[in-house]
C-alpha positions in Angstrom: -40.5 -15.5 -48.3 -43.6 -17.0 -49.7 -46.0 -13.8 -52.0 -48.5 -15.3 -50.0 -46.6 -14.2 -46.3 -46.2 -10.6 -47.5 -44.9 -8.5 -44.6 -45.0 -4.9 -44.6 -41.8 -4.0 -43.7 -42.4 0.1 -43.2 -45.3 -0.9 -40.7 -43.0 -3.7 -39.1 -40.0 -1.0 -38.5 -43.1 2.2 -37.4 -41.8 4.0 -40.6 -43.0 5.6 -43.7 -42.4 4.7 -47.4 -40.0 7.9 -47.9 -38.0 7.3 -44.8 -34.4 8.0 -45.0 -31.8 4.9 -44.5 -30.7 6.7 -41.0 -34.1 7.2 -39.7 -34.7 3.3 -40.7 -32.0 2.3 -38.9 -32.3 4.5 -35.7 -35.6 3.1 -35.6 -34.2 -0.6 -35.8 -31.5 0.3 -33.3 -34.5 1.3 -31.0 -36.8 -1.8 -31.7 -33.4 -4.3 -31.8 -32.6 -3.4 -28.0 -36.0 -3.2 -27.1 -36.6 -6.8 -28.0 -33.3 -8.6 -28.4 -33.4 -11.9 -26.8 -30.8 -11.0 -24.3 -33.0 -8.7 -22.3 -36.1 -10.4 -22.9 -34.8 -14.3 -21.9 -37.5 -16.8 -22.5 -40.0 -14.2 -23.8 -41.2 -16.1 -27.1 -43.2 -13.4 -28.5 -40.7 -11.1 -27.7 -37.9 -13.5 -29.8 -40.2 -13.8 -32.9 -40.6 -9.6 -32.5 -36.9 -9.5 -32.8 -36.6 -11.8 -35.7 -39.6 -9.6 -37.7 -37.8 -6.3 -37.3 -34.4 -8.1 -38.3 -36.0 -9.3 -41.4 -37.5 -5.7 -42.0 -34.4 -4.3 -41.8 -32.5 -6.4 -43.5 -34.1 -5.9 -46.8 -34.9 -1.8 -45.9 -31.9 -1.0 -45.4 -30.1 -3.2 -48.7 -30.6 -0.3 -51.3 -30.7 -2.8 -54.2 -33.3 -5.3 -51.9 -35.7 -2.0 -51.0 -36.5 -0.9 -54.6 -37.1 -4.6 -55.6 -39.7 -4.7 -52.3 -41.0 -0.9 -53.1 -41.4 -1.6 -56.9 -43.1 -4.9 -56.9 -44.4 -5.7 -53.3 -45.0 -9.3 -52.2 -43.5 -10.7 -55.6 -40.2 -8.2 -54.9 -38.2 -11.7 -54.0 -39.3 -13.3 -57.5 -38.5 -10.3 -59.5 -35.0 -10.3 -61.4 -32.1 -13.4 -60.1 -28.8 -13.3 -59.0 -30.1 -12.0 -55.6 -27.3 -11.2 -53.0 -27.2 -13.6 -50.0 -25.0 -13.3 -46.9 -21.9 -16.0 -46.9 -18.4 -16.4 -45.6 -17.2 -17.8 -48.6 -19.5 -17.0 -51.6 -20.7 -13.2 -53.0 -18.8 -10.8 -51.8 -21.6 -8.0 -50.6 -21.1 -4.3 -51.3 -23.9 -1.7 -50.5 -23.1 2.2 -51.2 -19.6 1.2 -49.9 -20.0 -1.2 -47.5 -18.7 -4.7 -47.4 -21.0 -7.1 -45.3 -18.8 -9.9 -46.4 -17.3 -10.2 -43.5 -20.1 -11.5 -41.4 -20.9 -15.4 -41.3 -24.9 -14.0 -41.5 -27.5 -11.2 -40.7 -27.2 -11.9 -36.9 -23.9 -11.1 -36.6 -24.1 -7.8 -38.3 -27.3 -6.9 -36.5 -25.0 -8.2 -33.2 -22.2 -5.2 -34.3 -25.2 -2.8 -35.0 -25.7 -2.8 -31.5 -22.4 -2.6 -30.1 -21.8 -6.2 -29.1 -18.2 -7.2 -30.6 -16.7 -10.9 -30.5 -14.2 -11.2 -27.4 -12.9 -14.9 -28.8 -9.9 -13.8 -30.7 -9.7 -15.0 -34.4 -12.2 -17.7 -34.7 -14.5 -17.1 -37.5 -17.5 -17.5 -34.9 -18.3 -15.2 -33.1 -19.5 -14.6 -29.1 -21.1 -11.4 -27.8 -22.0 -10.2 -24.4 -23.6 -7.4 -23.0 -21.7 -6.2 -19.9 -23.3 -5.1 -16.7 -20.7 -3.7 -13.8 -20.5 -0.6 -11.1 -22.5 2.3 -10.9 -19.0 3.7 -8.4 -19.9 3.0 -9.1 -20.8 1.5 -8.1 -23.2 0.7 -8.5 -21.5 4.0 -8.4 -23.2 7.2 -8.6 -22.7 9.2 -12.2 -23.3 12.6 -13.5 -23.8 14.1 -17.3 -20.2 11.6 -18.4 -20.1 9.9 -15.0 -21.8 6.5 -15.5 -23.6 4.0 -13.2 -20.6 1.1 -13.6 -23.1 -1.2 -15.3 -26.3 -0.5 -18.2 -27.3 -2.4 -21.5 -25.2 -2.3 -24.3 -21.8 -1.7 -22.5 -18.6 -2.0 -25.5 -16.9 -5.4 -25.0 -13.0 -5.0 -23.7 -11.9 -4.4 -27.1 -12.8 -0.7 -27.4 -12.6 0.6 -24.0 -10.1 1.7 -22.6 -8.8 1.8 -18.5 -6.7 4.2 -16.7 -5.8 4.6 -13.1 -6.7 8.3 -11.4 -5.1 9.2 -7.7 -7.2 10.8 -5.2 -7.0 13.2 -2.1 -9.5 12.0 0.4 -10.8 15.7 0.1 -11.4 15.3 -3.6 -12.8 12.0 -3.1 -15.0 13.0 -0.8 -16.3 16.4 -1.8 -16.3 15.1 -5.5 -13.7 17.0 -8.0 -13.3 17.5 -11.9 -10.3 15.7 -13.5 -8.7 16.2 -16.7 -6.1 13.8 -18.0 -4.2 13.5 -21.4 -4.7 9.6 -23.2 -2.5 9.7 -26.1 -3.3 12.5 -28.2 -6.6 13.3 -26.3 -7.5 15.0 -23.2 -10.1 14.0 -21.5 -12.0 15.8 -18.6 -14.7 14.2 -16.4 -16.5 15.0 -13.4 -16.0 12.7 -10.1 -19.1 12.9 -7.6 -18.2 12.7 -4.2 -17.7 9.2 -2.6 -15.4 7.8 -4.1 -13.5 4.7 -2.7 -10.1 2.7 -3.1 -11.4 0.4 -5.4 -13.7 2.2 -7.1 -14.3 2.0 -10.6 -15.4 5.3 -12.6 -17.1 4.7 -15.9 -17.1 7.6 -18.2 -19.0 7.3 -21.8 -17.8 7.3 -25.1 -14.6 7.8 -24.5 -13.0 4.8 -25.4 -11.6 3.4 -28.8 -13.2 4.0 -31.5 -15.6 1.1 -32.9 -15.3 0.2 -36.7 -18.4 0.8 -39.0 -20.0 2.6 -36.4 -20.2 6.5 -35.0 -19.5 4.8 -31.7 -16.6 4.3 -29.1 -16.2 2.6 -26.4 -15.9 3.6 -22.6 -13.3 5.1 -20.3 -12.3 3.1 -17.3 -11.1 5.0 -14.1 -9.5 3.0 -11.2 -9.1 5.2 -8.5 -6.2 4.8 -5.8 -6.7 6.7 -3.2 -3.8 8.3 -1.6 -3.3 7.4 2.3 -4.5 9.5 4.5 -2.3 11.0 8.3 -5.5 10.6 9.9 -8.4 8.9 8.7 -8.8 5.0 7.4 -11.6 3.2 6.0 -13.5 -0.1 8.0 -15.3 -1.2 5.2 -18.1 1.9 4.0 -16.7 3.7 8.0 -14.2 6.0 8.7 -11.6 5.3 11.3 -9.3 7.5 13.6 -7.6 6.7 16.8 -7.9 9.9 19.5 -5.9 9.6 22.4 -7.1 10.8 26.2 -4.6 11.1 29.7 -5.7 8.9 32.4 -7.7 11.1 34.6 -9.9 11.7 31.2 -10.6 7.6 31.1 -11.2 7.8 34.9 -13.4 10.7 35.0 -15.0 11.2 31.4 -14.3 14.2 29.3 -15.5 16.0 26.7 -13.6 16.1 23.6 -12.5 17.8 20.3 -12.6 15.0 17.1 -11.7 15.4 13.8 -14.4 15.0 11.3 -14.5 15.5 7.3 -17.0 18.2 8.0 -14.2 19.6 11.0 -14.0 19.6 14.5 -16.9 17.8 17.0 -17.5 17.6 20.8 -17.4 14.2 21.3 -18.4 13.0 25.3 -16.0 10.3 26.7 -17.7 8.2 29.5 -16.4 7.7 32.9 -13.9 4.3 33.0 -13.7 3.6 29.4 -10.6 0.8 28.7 -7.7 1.9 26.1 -8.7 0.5 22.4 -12.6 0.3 23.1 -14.3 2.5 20.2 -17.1 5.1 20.1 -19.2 5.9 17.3 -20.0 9.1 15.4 -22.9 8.3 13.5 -23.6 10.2 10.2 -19.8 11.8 10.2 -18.3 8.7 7.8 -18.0 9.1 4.2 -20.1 10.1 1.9 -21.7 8.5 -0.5 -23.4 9.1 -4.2 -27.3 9.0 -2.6 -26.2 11.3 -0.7 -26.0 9.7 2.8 -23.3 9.0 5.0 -21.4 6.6 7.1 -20.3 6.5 10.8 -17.2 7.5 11.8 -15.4 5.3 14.2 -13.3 6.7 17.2 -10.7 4.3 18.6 -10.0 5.3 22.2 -6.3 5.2 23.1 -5.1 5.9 26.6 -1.7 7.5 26.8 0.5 8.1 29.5 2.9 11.2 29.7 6.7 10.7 29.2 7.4 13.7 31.5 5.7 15.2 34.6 5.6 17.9 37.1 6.3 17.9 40.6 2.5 18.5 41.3 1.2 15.7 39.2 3.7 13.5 40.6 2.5 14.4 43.6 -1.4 13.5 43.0 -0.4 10.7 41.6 1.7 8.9 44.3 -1.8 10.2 46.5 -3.2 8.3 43.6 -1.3 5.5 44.0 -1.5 5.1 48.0 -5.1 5.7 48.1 -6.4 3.4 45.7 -9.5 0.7 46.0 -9.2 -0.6 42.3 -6.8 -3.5 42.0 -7.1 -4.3 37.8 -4.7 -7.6 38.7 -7.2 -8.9 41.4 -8.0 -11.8 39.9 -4.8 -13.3 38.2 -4.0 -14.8 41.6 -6.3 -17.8 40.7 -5.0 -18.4 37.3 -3.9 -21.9 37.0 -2.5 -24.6 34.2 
């Protein structure tokens, strides 16, 4: 850099001259993530912003760099030789214990700073991503460790970690607190309701822990929830099957259903047909905003195995005295 393109560095980074190397780079963490490329795509000014503050911190937070600049200002780069530059296979870089030697250049420790960590395997180049999923998700609801399956800066593959977790429809439902054991670890975690098969529970920070940083990764839950006697799912609706007599599908009725909130009168009308399906809206599952689904009742007309002699009775006066024919009309089906 050119004494006549002096930069100030502390104004750059919105810190003072005594600042502290943590408070310089929480403060380049913040600026970093605020205008990193990646969430800022095709914003120019936004792109040069991030280069400015990488430069800034770059030579604040090199110990040996930051008294050079502090001591003699826009000449610091021209004062003394032998100045350490980032390489692969040259100087070997170590500042108060840290070896930046293996990192091909500044971007690719500023990419670790944040939490972005090659997926490519060995190759000396490496490729970062920031993930996006969920929110259980979903986008799946989350409380204070229960995450929204998806935000900026998510750990790469390498340092989280995934676990399946089995669920009553009752705890998935009404929402439950887990603890399980990962290695030497236990791990507790709250689970709001609505959970689904399927779902996918995110829960911070508790994944593998990432080198050179205070960080870890993320926990991944895959819930599997456990069949229900009862209920099944159609899509975001609950489904049950309730089955009436004959004289109810004839005549209508009025009856008890099943709900997740416990029993409802639910009306049956007059001359409903076996496997047609009424709807119980608001009574589904829930779901992290708080609103529900429908649950769908499946109507199943069952016949009794065994009698009396009375209702044998009414229905041989059933059977002689009635007008409705249901076959009527397969006298005209032809090839």
């Amino acid at each position: 850099m050119s004494s006549t393109n002096f930069k100030d560095y502390y104004a750059i980074l919105g810190v003072s001259k005594t600042a502290s190397p943590e408070e310089i780079k929480k403060k380049f963490r913040k600026l970093a993530l605020k205008y990193h490329p990646d969430r800022n795509p095709g914003n120019k000014e936004a792109e040069a912003r991030f280069k400015e503050i990488s430069e800034a911190y770059e030579v604040l937070s090199d110990t040996d760099k930051r008294a050079k600049y502090d001591q003699f200002g826009q000449y610091w780069q021209q004062a003394g030789s032998g100045q350490t530059q980032w390489s692969n296979g040259g100087v070997n870089v170590d500042i108060n214990g840290f070896d930046f030697s293996q990192y091909g250049n500044f971007e690719e420790f500023i990419n670790e700073l944040l939490g972005r960590f090659s997926t490519t395997g060995e190759s000396s180049s490496r490729s970062y991503s920031y993930g996006n999923s969920t929110r259980t998700s979903s986008s799946y609801g989350n409380t204070s460790n229960f995450n929204d399956f998806g935000s900026f800066g998510n750990q790469t593959a390498a340092y989280n970690r995934e676990t399946t977790i089995r669920l009553s429809f009752a705890d998935a439902f009404h929402g439950t607190t887990k603890r399980i054991s990962l290695g030497n670890e236990s791990v507790e975690f709250r689970i709001p309701p609505g959970a689904k098969q399927g779902s996918r529970i995110r829960v911070r920070g508790k994944g593998k822990s990432i080198p050179y940083s205070q960080q870890r990764g993320d926990l991944y839950l895959n819930v599997e929830l456990q069949p229900h006697s009862f209920f099944k799912f159609e899509e975001d609706n609950l489904v049950c099957e309730i089955p009436i007599t004959p004289d109810e599908a004839v005549l209508g009725a009025s009856i008890n259903i099943p709900t997740p909130d416990g029993m409802v009168t639910m009306k049956v009308p007059p001359g409903i047909r076996s496997g047609q399906t009424l709807r119980l809206r608001g009574k589904g599952w829930s779901s992290p905003q708080g609103t529900r689904s429908d649950q769908l009742v499946k109507i199943i007309i069952t016949t009794p195995k065994r009698i009396s002699a009375i209702e044998k009775e009414y229905y041989e006066k059933i059977r002689t005295n009635r007008s409705y024919d249901p076959r009527s009309n397969l006298s005209r089906v032809t090839l």
